[in-house]
C-alpha positions in Angstrom: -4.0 -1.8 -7.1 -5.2 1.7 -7.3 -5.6 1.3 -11.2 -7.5 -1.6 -10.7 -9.7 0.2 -8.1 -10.3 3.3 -10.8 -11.2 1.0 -13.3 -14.2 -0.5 -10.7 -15.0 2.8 -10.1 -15.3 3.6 -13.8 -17.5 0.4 -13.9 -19.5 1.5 -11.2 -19.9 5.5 -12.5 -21.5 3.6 -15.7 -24.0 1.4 -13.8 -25.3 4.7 -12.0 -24.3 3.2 -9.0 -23.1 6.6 -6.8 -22.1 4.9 -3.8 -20.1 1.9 -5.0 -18.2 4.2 -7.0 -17.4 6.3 -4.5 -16.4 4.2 -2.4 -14.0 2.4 -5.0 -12.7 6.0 -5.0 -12.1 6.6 -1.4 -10.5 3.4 -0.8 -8.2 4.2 -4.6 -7.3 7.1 -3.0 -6.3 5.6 0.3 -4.6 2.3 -1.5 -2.4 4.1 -3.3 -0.8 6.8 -0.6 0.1 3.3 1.5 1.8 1.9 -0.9 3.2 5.5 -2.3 4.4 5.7 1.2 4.9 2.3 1.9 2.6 2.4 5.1 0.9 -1.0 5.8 -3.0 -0.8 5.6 -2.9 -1.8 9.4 -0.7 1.5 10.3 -2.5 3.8 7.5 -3.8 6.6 9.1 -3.8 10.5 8.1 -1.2 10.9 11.0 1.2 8.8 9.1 0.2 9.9 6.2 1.1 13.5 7.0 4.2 11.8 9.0 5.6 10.5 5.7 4.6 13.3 3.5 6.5 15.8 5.5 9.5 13.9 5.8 9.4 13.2 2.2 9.4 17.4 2.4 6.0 17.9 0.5 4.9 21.1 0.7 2.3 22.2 3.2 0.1 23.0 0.4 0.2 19.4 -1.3 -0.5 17.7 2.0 -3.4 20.1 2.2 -4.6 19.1 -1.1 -4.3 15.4 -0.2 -6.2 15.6 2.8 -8.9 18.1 0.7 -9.3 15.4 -2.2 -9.9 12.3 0.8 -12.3 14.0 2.5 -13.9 15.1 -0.8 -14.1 11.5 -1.6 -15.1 10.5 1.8 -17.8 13.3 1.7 -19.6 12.4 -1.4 -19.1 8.7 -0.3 -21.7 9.4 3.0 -23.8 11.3 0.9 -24.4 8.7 -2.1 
């Protein structure tokens, strides 16, 4: 699913159109760590996100660099 969602993005990024590929990106990004983590879209939250990550033991640092690359996505995303 996340492929797929890249690919859009890559679709969009060539149209010029900022904010429909960003938000192809945020929504990649958050596709893919539920079903990484197998965490139904309905429970997906960056609580169980960092819930499954550390349990998984990932590194502080990772989990730190997840939440860095979301909200980078989310940030350009409200800014397009």
């Amino acid at each position: 699913e996340a492929t797929k969602r890249l690919k859009k993005a890559k679709q969009y990024l060539g149209e010029q159109n900022r904010k429909a590929f960003f938000d192809e990106i945020t929504r990649a990004i958050w596709g893919y760590l539920g079903d990484k983590l197998s965490i139904n879209q309905s429970a997906l939250s960056r609580e169980q996100i960092q819930k499954s990550l550390s349990e998984k033991n990932i590194s502080p640092e990772t989990i730190q660099h997840v939440f860095k690359t979301l909200d980078d996505a989310e940030m350009a995303l409200w800014y397009a």
